[in-house]
N, CA, C and O atoms as a GROMACS GRO file, in nm:
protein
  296
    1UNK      N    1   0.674   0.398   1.152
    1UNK     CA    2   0.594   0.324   1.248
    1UNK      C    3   0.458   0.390   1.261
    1UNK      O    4   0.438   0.511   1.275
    2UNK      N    5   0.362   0.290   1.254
    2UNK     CA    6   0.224   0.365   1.266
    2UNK      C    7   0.207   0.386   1.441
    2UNK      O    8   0.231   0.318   1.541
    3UNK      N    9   0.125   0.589   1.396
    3UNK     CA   10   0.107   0.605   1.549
    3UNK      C   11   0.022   0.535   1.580
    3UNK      O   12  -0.055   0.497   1.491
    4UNK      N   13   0.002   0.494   1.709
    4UNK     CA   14  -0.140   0.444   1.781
    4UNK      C   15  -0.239   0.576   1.823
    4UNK      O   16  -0.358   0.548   1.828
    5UNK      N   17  -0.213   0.677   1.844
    5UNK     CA   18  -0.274   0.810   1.857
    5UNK      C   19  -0.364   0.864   1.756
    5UNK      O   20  -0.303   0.884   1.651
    6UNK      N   21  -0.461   0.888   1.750
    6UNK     CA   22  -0.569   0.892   1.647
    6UNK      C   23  -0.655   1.021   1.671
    6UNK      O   24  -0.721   1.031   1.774
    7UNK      N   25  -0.654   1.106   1.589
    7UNK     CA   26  -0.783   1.213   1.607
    7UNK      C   27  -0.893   1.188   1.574
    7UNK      O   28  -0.915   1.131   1.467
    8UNK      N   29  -1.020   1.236   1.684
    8UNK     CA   30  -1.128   1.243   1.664
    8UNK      C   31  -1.148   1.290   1.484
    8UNK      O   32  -1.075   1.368   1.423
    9UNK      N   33  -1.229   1.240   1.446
    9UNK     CA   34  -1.314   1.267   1.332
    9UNK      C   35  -1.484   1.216   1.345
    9UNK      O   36  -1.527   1.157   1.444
   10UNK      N   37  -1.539   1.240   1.263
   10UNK     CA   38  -1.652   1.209   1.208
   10UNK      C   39  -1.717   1.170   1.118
   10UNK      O   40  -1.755   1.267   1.053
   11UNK      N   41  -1.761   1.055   1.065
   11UNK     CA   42  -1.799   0.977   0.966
   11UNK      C   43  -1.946   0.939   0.967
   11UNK      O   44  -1.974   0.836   1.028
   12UNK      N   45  -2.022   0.991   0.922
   12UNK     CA   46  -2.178   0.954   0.946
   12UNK      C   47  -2.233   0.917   1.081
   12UNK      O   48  -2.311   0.826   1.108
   13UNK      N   49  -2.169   1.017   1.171
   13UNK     CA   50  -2.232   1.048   1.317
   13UNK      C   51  -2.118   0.905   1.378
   13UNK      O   52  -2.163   0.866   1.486
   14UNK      N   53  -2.060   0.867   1.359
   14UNK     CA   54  -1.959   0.750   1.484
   14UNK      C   55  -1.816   0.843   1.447
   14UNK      O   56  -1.766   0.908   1.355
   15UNK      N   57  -1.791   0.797   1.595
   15UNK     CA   58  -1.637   0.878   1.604
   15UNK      C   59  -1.588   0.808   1.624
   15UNK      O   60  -1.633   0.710   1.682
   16UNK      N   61  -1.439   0.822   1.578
   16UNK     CA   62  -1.308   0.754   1.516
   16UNK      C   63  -1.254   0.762   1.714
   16UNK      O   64  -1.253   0.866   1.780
   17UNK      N   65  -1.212   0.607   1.773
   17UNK     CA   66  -1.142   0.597   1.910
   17UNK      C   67  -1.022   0.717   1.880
   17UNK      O   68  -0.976   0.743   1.769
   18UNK      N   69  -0.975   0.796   2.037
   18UNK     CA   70  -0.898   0.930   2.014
   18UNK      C   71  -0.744   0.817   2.036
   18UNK      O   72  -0.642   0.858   1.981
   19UNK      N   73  -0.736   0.704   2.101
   19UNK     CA   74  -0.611   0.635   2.150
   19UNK      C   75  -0.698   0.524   2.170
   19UNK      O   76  -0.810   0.520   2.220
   20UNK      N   77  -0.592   0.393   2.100
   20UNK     CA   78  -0.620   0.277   2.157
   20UNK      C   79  -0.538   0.226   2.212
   20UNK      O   80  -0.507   0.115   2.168
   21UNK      N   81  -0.468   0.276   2.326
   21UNK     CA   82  -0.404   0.238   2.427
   21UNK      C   83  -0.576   0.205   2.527
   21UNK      O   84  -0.586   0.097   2.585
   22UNK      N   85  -0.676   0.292   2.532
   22UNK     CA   86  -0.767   0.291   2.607
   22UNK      C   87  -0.862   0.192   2.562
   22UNK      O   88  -0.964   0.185   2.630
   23UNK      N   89  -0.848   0.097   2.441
   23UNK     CA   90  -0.932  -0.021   2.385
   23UNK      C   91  -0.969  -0.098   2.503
   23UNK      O   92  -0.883  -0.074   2.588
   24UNK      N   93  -1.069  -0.191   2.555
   24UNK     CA   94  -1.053  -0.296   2.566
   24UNK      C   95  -0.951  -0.397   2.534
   24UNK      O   96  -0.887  -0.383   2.430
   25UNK      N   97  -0.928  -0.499   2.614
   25UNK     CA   98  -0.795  -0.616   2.586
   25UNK      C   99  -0.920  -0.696   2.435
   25UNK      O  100  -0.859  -0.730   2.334
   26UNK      N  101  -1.032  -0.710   2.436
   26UNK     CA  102  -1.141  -0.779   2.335
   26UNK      C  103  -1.270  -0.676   2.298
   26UNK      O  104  -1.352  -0.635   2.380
   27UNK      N  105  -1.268  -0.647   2.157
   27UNK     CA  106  -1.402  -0.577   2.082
   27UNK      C  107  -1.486  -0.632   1.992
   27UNK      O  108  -1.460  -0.703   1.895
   28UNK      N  109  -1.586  -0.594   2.033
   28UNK     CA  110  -1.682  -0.646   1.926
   28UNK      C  111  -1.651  -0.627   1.801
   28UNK      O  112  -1.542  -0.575   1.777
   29UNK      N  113  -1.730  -0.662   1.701
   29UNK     CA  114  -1.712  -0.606   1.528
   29UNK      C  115  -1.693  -0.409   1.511
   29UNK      O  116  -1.621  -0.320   1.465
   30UNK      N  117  -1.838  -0.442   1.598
   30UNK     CA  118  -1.880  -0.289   1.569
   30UNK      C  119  -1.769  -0.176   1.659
   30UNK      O  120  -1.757  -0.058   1.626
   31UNK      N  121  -1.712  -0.225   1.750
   31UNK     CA  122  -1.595  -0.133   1.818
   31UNK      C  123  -1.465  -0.120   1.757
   31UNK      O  124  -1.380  -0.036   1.786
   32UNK      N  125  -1.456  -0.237   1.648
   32UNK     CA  126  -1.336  -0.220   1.594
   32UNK      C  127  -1.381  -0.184   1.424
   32UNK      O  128  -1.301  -0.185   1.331
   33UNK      N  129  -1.499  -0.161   1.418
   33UNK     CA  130  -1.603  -0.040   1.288
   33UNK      C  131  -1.530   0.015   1.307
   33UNK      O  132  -1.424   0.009   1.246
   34UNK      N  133  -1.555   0.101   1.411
   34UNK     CA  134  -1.554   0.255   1.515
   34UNK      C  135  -1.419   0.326   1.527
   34UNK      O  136  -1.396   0.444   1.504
   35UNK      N  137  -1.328   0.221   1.569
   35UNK     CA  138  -1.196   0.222   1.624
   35UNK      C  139  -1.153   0.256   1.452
   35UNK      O  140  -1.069   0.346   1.448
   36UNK      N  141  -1.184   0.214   1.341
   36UNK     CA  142  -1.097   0.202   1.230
   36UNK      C  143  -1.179   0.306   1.142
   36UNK      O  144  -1.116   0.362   1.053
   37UNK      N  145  -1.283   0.331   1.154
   37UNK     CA  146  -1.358   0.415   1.095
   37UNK      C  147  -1.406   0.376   0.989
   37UNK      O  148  -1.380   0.459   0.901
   38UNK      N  149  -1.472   0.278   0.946
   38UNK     CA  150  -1.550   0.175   0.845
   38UNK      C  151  -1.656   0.144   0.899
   38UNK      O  152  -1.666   0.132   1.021
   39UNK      N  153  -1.760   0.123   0.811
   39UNK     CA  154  -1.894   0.029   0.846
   39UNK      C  155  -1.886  -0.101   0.888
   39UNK      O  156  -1.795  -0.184   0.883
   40UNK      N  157  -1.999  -0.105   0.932
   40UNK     CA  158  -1.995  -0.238   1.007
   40UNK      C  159  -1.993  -0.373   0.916
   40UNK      O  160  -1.947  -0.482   0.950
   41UNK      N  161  -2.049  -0.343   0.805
   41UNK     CA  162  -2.076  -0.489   0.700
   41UNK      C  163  -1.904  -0.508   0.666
   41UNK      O  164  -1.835  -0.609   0.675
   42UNK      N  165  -1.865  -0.369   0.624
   42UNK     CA  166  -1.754  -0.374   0.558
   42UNK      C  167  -1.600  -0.462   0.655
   42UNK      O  168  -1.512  -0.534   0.608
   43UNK      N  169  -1.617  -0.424   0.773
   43UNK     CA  170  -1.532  -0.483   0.922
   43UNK      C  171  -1.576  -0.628   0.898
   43UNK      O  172  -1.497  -0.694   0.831
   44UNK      N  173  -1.685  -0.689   0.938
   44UNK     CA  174  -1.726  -0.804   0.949
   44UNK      C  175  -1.643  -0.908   0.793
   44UNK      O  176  -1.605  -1.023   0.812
   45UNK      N  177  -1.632  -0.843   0.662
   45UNK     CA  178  -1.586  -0.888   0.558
   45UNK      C  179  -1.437  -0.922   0.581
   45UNK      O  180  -1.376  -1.022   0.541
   46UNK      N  181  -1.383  -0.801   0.668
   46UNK     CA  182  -1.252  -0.849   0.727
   46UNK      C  183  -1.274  -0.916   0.835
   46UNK      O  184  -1.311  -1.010   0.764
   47UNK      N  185  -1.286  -0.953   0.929
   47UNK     CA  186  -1.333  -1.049   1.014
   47UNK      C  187  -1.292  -1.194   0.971
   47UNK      O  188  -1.200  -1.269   1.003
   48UNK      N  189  -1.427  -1.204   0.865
   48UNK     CA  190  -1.521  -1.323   0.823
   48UNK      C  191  -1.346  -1.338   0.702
   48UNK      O  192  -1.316  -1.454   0.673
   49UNK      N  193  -1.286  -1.265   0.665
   49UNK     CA  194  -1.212  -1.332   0.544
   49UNK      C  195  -1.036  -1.333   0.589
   49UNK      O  196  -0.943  -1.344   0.510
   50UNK      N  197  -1.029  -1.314   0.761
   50UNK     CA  198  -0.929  -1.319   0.838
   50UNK      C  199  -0.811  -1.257   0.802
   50UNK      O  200  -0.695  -1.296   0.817
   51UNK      N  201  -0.855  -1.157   0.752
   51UNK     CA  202  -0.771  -0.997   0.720
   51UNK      C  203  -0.743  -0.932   0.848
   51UNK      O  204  -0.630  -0.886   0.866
   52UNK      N  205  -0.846  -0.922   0.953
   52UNK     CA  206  -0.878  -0.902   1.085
   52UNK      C  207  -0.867  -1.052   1.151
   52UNK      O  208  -0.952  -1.133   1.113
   53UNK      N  209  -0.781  -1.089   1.234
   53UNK     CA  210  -0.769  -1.224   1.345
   53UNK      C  211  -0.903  -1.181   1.455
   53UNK      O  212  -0.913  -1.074   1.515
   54UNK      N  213  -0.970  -1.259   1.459
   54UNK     CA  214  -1.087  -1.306   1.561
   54UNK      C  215  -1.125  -1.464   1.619
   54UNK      O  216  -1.096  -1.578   1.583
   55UNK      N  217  -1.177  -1.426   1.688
   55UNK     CA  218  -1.227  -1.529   1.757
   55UNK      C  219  -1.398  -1.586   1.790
   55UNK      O  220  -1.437  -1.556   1.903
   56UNK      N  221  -1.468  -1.642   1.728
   56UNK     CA  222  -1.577  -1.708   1.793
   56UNK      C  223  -1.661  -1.714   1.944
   56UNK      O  224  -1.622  -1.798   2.025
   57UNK      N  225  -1.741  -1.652   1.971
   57UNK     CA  226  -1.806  -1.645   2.115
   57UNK      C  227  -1.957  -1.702   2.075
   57UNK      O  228  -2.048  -1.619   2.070
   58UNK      N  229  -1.988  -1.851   2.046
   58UNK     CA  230  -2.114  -1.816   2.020
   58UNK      C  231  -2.134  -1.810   1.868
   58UNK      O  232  -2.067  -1.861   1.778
   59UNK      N  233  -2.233  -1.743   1.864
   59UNK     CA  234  -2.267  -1.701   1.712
   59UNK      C  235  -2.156  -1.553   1.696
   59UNK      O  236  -2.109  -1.516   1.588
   60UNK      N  237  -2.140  -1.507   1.782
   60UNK     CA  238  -2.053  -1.318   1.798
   60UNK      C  239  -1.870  -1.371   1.752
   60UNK      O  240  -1.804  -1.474   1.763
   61UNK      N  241  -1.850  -1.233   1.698
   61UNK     CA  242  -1.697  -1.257   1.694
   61UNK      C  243  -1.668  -1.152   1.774
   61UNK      O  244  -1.734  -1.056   1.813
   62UNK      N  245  -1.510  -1.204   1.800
   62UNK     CA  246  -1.476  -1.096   1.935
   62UNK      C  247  -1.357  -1.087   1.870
   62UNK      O  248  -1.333  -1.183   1.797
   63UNK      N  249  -1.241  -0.967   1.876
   63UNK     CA  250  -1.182  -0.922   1.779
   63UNK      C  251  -1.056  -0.876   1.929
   63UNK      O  252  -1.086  -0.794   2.016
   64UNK      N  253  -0.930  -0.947   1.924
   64UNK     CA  254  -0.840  -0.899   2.048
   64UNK      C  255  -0.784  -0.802   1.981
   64UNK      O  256  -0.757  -0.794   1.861
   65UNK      N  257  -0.762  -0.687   2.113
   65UNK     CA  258  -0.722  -0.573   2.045
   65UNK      C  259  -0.513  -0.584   1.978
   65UNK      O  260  -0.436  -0.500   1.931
   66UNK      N  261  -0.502  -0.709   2.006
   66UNK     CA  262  -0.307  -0.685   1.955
   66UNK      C  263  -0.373  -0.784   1.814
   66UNK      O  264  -0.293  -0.820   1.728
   67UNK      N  265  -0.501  -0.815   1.803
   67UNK     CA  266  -0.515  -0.836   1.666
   67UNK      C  267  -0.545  -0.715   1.556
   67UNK      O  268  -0.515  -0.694   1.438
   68UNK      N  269  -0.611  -0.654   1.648
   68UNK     CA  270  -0.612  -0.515   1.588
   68UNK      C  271  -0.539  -0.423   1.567
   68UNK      O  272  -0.571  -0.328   1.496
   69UNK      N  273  -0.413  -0.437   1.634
   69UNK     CA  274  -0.268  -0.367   1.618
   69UNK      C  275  -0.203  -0.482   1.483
   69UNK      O  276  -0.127  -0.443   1.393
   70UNK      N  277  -0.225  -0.545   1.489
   70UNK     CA  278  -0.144  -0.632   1.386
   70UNK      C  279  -0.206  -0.626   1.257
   70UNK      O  280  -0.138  -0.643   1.156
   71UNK      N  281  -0.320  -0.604   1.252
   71UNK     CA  282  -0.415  -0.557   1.127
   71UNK      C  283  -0.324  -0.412   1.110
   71UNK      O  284  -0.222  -0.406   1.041
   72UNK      N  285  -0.370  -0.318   1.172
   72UNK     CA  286  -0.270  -0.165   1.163
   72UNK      C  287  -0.149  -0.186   1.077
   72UNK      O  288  -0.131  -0.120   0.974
   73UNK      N  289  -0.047  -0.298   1.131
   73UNK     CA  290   0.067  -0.271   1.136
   73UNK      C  291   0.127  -0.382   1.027
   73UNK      O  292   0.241  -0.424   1.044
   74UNK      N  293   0.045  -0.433   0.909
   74UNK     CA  294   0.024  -0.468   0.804
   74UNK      C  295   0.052  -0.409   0.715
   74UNK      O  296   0.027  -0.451   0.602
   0.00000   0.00000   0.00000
């Protein structure tokens, strides 16, 4: 079972979330970059090719975080 518990690291100055028990219930692209430790173009490719489940706000995608557990747990 994947932990949800995550150590700090460092990747070109953004740090990796320490627990996403503490997520937001909804993240932007760039929080779930952050949270996974990838660039932002590269997140949005999952996003945009529904590898990552999101949702539409607008022109913005908003990314629920038990979509982001279900991405994980893939």
């Amino acid at each position: 079972m994947l932990s949800r518990r995550r150590t700090t690291s460092t990747n070109g100055g953004s740090t990796m979330i320490k627990n996403f028990e503490q997520l937001p219930l909804v993240l932007t692209v760039s929080q779930v970059a952050q949270a996974l430790n990838l660039g932002r173009d590269t997140t949005y490719d999952l996003v945009r090719s529904g590898h990552i489940r999101s949702v539409r706000v607008g022109h913005q995608y908003r990314v629920p975080k038990a979509a982001l557990m279900e991405y994980l747990a893939a």
